[in-house]
C-alpha positions in Angstrom: -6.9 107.0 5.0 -6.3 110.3 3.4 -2.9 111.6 3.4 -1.9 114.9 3.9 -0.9 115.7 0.8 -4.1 115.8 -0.2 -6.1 117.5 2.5 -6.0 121.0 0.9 -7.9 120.3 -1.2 -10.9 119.6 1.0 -12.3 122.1 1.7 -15.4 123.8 1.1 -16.3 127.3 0.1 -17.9 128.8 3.3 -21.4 127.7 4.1 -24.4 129.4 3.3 -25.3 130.7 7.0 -21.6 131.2 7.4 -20.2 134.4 9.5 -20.0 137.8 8.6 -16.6 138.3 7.5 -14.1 140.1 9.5 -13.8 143.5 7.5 -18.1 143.4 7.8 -18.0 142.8 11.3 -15.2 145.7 11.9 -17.5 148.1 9.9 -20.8 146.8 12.3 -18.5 148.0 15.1 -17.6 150.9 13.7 -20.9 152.4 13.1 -22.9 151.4 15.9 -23.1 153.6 19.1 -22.9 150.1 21.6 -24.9 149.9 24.7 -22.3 147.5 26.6 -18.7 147.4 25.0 -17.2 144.0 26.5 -13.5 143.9 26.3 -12.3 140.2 27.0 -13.4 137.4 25.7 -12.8 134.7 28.2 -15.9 133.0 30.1 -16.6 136.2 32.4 -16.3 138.3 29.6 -18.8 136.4 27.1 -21.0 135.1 30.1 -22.1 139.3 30.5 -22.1 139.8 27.3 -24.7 136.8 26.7 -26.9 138.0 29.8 -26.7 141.4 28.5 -28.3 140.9 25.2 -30.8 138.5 26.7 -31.2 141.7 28.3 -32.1 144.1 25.5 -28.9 145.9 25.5 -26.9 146.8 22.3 -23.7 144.7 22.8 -20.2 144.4 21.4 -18.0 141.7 22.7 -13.8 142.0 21.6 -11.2 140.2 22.6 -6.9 140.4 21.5 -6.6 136.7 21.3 -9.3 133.7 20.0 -12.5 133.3 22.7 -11.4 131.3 25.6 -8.1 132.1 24.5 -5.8 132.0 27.7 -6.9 131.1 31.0 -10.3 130.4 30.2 -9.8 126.9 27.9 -6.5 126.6 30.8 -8.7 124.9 33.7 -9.2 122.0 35.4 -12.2 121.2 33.3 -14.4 120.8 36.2 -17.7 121.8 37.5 -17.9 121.6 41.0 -19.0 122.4 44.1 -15.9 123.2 45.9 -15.3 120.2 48.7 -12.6 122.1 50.3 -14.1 125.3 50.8 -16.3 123.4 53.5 -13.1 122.8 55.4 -13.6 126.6 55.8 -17.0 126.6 56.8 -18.0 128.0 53.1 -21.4 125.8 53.4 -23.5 128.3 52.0 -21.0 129.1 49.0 -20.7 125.3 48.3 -24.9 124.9 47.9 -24.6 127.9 45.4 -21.9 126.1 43.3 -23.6 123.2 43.6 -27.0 125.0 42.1 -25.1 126.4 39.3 -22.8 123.2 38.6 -26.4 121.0 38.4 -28.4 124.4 36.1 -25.4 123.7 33.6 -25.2 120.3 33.1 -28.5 119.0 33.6 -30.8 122.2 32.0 -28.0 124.4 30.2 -26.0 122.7 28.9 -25.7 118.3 28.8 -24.4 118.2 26.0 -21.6 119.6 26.8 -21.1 118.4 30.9 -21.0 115.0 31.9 -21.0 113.5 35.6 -17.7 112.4 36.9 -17.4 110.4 40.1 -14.4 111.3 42.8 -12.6 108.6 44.7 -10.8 110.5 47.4 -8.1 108.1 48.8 -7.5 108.3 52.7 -3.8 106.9 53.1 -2.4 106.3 56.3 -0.5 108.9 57.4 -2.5 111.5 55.6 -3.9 114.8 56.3 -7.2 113.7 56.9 -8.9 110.6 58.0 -11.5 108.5 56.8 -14.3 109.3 59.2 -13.4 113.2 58.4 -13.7 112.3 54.9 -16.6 110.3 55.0 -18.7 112.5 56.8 -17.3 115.4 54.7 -18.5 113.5 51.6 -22.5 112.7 52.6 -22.3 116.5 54.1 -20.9 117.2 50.2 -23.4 115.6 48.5 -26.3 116.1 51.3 -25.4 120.5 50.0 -26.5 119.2 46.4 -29.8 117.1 47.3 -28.4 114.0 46.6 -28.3 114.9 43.2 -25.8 112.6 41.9 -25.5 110.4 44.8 -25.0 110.0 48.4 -21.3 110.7 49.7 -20.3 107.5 50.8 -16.6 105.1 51.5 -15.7 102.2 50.1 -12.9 99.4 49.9 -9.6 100.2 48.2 -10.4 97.0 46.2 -13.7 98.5 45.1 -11.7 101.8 44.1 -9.4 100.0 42.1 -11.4 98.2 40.0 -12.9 101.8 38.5 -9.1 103.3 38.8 -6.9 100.5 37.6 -3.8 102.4 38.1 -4.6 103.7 41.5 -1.7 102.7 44.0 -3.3 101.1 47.0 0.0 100.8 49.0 -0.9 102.0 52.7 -4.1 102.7 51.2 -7.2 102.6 53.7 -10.2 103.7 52.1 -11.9 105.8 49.7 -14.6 108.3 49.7 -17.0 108.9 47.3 -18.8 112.0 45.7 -19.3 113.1 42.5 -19.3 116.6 40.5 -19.3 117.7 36.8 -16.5 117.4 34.1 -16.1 119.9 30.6 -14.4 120.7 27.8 -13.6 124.6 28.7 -13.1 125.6 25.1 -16.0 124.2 24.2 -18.5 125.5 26.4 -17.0 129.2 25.8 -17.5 128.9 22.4 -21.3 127.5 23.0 -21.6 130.9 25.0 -20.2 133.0 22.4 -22.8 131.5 20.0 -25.3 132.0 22.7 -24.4 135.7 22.6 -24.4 136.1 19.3 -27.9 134.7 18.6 -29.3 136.8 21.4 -28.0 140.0 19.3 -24.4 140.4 20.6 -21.9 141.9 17.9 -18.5 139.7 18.7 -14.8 139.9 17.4 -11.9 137.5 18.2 -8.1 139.1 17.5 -8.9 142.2 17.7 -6.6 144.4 20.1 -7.5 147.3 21.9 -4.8 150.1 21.5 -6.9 153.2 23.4 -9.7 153.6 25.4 -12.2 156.9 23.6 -13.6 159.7 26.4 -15.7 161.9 26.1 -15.8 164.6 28.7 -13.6 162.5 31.0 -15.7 159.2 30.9 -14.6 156.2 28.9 -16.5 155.9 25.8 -15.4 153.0 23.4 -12.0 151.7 22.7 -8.8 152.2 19.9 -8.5 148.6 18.4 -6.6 146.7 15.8 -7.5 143.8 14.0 -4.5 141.5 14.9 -5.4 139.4 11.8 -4.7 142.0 8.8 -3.3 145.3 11.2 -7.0 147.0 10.2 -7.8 149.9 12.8 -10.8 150.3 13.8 -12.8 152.2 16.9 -16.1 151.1 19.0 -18.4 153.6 20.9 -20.1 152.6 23.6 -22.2 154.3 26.9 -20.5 151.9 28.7 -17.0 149.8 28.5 -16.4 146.6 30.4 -12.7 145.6 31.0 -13.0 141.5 31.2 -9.5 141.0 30.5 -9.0 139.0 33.2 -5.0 138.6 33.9 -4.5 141.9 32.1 -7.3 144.0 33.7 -5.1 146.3 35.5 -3.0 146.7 32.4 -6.7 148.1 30.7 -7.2 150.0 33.7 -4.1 151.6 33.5 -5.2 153.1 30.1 -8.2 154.6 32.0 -5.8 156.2 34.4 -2.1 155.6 35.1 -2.4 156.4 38.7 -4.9 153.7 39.2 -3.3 151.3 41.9 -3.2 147.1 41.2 -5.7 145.2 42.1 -5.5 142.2 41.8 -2.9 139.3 41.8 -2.2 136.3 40.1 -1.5 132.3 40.7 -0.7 130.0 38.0 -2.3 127.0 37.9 -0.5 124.4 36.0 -1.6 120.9 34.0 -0.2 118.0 32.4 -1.9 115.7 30.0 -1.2 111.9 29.3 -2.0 108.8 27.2 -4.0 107.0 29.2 -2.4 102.9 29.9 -5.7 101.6 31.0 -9.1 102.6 30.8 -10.5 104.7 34.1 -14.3 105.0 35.4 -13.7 107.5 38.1 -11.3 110.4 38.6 -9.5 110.7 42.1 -9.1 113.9 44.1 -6.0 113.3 46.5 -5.0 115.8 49.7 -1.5 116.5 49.7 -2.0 118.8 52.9 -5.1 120.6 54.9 -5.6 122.6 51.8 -4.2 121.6 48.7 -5.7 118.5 46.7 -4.1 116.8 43.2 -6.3 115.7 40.4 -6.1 112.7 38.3 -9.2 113.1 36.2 -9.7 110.9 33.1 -10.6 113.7 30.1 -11.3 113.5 26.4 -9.6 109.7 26.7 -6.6 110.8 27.9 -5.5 111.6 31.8 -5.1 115.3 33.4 -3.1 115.7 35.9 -2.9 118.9 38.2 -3.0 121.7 39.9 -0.5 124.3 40.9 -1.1 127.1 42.8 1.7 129.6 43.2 2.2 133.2 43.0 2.8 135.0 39.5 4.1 137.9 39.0 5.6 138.1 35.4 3.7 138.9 32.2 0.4 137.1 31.7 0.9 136.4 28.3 4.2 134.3 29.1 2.6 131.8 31.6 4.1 128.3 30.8 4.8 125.0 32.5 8.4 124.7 33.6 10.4 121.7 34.8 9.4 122.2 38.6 5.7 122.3 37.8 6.2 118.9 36.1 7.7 117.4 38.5 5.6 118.8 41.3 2.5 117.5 39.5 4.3 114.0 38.7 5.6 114.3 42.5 1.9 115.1 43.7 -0.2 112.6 41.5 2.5 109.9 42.4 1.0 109.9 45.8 -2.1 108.2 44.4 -1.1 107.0 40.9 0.9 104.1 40.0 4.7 104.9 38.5 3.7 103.3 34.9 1.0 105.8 34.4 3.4 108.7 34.9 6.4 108.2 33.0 6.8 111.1 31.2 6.9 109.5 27.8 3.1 109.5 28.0 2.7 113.0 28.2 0.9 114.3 25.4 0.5 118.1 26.5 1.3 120.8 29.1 -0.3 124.0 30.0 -1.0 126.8 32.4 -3.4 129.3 33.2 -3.8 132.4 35.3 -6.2 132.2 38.4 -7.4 136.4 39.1 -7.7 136.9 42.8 -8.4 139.8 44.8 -4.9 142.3 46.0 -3.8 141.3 49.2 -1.7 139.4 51.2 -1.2 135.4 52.2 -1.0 132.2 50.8 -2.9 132.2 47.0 -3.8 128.4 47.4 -6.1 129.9 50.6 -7.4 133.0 48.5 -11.0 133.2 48.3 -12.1 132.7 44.6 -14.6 135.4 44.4 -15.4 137.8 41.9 -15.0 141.8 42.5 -16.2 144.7 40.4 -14.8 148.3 40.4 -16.1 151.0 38.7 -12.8 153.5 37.6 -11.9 157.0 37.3 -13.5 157.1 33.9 -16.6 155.1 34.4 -14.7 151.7 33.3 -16.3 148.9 35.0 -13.6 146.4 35.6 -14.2 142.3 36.4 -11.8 140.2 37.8 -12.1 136.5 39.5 -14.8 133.9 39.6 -14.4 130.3 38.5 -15.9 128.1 35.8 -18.7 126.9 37.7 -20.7 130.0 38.7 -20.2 131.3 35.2 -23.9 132.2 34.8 -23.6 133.7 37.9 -21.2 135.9 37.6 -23.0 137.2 34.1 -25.9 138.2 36.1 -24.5 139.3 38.8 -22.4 141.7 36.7 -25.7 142.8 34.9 -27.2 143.9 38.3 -24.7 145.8 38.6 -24.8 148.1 35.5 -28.4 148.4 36.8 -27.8 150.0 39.7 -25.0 152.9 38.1 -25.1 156.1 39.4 -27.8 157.6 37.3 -28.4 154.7 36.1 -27.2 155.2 32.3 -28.3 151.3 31.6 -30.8 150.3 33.5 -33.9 151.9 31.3 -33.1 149.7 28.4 -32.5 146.4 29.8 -34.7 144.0 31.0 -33.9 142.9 35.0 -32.2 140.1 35.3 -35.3 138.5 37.8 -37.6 138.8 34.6 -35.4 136.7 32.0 -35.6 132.7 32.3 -33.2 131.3 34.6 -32.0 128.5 32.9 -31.8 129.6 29.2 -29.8 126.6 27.4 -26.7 126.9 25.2 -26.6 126.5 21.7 -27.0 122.5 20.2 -29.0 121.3 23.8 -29.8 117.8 23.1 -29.0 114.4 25.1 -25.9 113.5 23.8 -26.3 110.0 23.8 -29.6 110.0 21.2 -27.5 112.3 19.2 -24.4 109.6 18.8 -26.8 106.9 18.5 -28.4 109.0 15.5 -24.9 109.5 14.0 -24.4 106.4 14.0 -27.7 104.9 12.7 -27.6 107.6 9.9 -24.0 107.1 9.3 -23.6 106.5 5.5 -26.9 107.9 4.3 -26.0 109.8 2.2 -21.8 109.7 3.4 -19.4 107.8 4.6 -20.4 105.7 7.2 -19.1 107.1 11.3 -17.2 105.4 13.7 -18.5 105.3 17.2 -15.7 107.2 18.5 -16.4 110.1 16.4 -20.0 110.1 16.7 -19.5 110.2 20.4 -17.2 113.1 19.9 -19.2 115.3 17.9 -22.4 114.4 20.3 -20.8 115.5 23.4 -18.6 119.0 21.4 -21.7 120.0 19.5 -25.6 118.1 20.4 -27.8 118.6 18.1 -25.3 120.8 16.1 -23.4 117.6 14.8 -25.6 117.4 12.4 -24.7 120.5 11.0 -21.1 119.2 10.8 -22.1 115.8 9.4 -23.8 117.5 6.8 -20.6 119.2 5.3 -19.3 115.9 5.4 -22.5 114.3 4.0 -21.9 116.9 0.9 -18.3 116.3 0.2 -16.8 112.9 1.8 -13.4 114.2 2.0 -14.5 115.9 5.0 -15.4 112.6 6.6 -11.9 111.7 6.9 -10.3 112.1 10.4 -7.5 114.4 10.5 -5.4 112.2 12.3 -5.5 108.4 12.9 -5.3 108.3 16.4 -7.9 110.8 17.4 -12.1 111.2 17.0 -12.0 114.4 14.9 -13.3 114.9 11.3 -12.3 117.6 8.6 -15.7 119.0 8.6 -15.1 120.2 11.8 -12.2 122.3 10.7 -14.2 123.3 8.0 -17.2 124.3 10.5 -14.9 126.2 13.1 -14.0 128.2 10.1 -17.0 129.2 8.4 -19.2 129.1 12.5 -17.2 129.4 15.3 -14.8 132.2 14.7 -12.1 130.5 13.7 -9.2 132.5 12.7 -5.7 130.5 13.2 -4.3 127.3 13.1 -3.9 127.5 17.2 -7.9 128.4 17.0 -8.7 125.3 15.4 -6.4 122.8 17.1 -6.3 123.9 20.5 -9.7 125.3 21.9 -11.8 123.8 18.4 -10.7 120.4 18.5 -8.9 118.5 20.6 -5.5 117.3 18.0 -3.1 119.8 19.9 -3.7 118.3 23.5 -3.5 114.5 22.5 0.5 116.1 20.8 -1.4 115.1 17.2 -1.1 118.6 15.4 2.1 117.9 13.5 3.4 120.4 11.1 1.3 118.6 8.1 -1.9 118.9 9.7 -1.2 122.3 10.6 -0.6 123.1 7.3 -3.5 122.0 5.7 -5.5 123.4 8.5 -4.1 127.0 7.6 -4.9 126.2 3.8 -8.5 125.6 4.2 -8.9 128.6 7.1 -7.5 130.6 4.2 -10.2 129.2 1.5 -12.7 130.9 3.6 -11.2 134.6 3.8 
């Protein structure tokens, strides 16, 4: 195994095909008069800007942070149709999530979506019976054409054969659907790409300081480049404020009188070493409304959600003590005692949820996205989930085209006359693409393991190969960064010189997965920041 003391010197001069550099891309900005100036680069934020240069638009896309920075690479990693919004009579809301959760993971992107069954455990005493939750089930799964099964119940026994740790104390039956798991990071940094190679001009930790008028309209944005203090400015006919958790901070810039308008819920997760192998993830009610997840991810186990009211600043949202015991409390309903002791927790974290001003509980809010248009012409976004990202792209394009004097809507192309299902970056089954790795393993390099071929098929399709060929042309990069998890050192190598990659945090967290299993020790981070630096 390589040690650490000798991982510096792995790494390879950037790639031929390799990223404009920073101080290019800040003079592309500069120049350019932009069409669409995106501010915000989590999923609603790069979902608009891909649609808008599918589009024909001139785009720009910053962001202060990496891609997928905050909330955005902070969810529950799931693509779903929403099984308790029915309780609210939602059915037509739960057929359109189901359209868009099936358009992602079976046309735009399989390689990086995967089918997940749900056990839902009826206990007695519970909120909700088994007949209830039986018929909700088939009604769940009758909304997405049988797609991935028909809703059914089965015996705890049956349950805990797939869920070895599922407690089955009082237990009575289980109901069974199924839905869509990701890796959040990963598919916004897909987008990105997707952006990008549709014409989008994109920049990761870059601030915005001002907003530029002319005549009283907003015209382009101030901004900093967080990585070196470089300013810079961007003009554009039109400015979108993505920012998600901080758009009324933007909007404030437009003008200080502008009221709130939105508030916030933190949604909190815990990760865990996994003491048995799972086959199905289980989604337990803890009242009318709320449910707890225990979802097997990445080979380890998440555990969540929160959902309470915050009001501090977005960019201290943490996991506290009560949050961890809430989720421990919650999961414990469902979950045997060994598989929560808190000795197997690997990794914490928390991220924002952006619903609509107003009163009443936040865990009842409608998740539902609203635009504004501001004082200045600012359009601001705010809300949405994962699953209807696509959506919410076009629907944010139909709205620049209908403007007031429409300034947009000559130059792009309507949204009803682009393909529907345009795939991400790397689409490939992932299964012939491990299977591949694996048969081509050690011709030319070092021969793969299965793990990591399976890793690499499922973060990048048909893009592995890109990564394998870095290793292919210097070994070192075959070498996993850490024992105990899939990833290679061409990947860090890749992230650097194709996927934006700025910072240590960039590469560990939302690149790779070494943060979240607790694996990025001080050493690795080190020679992680060595070989970023090799490429600037």
């Amino acid at each position: 195994m390589t040690t650490l003391q000798s991982v510096p010197a792995l790494g390879t001069h950037p790639a031929s095909g390799s990223l404009p550099s920073r101080a290019e891309t800040r003079e592309q900005l500069s120049k350019a008069t932009y069409d669409l100036l995106v501010i915000g680069g989590g999923i609603l934020g790069i979902s608009t800007a891909w649609h808008a240069a599918q589009s024909g638009l001139r785009v720009a896309l910053v962001d202060a942070g990496d891609f997928a920075g905050a909330t955005s690479s902070a969810s529950s990693k799931l693509l779903h149709g929403g099984l308790r919004y029915l309780q609210t009579g939602a059915v037509k809301l739960v057929a359109e999530n189901h359209f868009e959760r099936r358009a992602v993971s079976r046309q735009v992107a399989p390689h990086l979506a995967n089918p997940l069954t749900f056990y839902l455990p009826v206990y007695k005493g519970g909120p909700h019976g088994a007949a209830k939750l039986g018929a909700g089930v088939f009604a769940y799964s009758a909304l997405s054409a049988f797609g991935d099964g028909v809703g059914h119940v089965i015996s705890p026994a049956r349950a805990q054969r797939d869920v070895p740790e599922l407690r089955t104390d009082s237990l009575k039956a289980v109901a069974v659907y199924g839905d869509d798991q990701m890796n959040d990071a990963r598919m916004a940094l897909m987008t990105v790409r997707a952006a990008v190679d549709a014409g989008a001009v994109v920049l990761n930790h870059a601030a915005v300081t001002g907003l530029r008028f002319t005549k009283g309209r907003v015209t382009g944005a101030e901004l900093e480049d967080r990585q070196d203090g470089t300013e810079f400015g961007v003009n554009a006919r039109l400015v979108l404020n993505a920012t998600g958790p901080w758009v009324d901070h933007l909007r404030k810039l437009e003008d200080p009188d502008s009221a709130p308008s939105i508030r916030l819920s933190k949604g909190a997760h815990l990760v865990l070493k996994r003491t048995r192998p799972w086959k199905a993830a289980l989604a337990t009610p803890i009242d009318k409304y709320r449910i707890t997840f225990a979802l097997p991810w990445e080979d380890m186990l998440l555990l969540g959600t929160t959902d309470e009211e915050y009001e501090g600043d977005p960019a201290d949202v943490a996991v506290t003590e009560k949050d961890t015991a809430q989720i421990l409390d919650e999961a414990a309903f469902s979950v045997r005692d060994q598989q929560l002791s808190r000795d197997l927790i690997t990794y914490s974290f928390a991220g924002l949820r952006v619903l609509p001003g107003g009163p009443g509980d936040t865990s009842k809010a409608k998740r539902e996205t609203v635009v504004t248009e501001g004082r200045g012409g600012m359009l601001s976004v705010a809300g949405g989930k994962w699953t209807t990202f696509r959506h919410i792209g076009r629907t944010v394009m139909n709205k620049l085209a209908e403007l007031p004097g429409h300034p947009l809507a000559e130059d792009m192309e309507p949204m009803a006359r682009l393909p529907k299902k345009v795939p991400l970056p790397g689409i490939a089954n992932p299964n012939a693409v491990a299977h591949r790795l694996l048969v081509d393993g050690g011709t030319p390099g070092p021969r793969m393991s299965a793990d990591t071929a399976r890793h690499l098929a499922t973060h990048y399709g048909s893009l592995s190969f890109d990564v394998v060929r870095m290793a292919n042309e210097n070994p070192a990069l075959a070498e996993r960064i850490h024992p105990d998890a899939p990833e290679i050192w061409a990947q860090v190598a890749y992230a650097r010189d194709r996927e934006w990659a700025e910072t240590a945090d960039d590469v560990l967290r939302r690149r790779t997965t070494l943060t979240i299993r607790g694996l990025a020790t001080d050493g690795i981070r080190s020679a992680v920041d060595d070989m970023l630096a090799e490429g600037r």
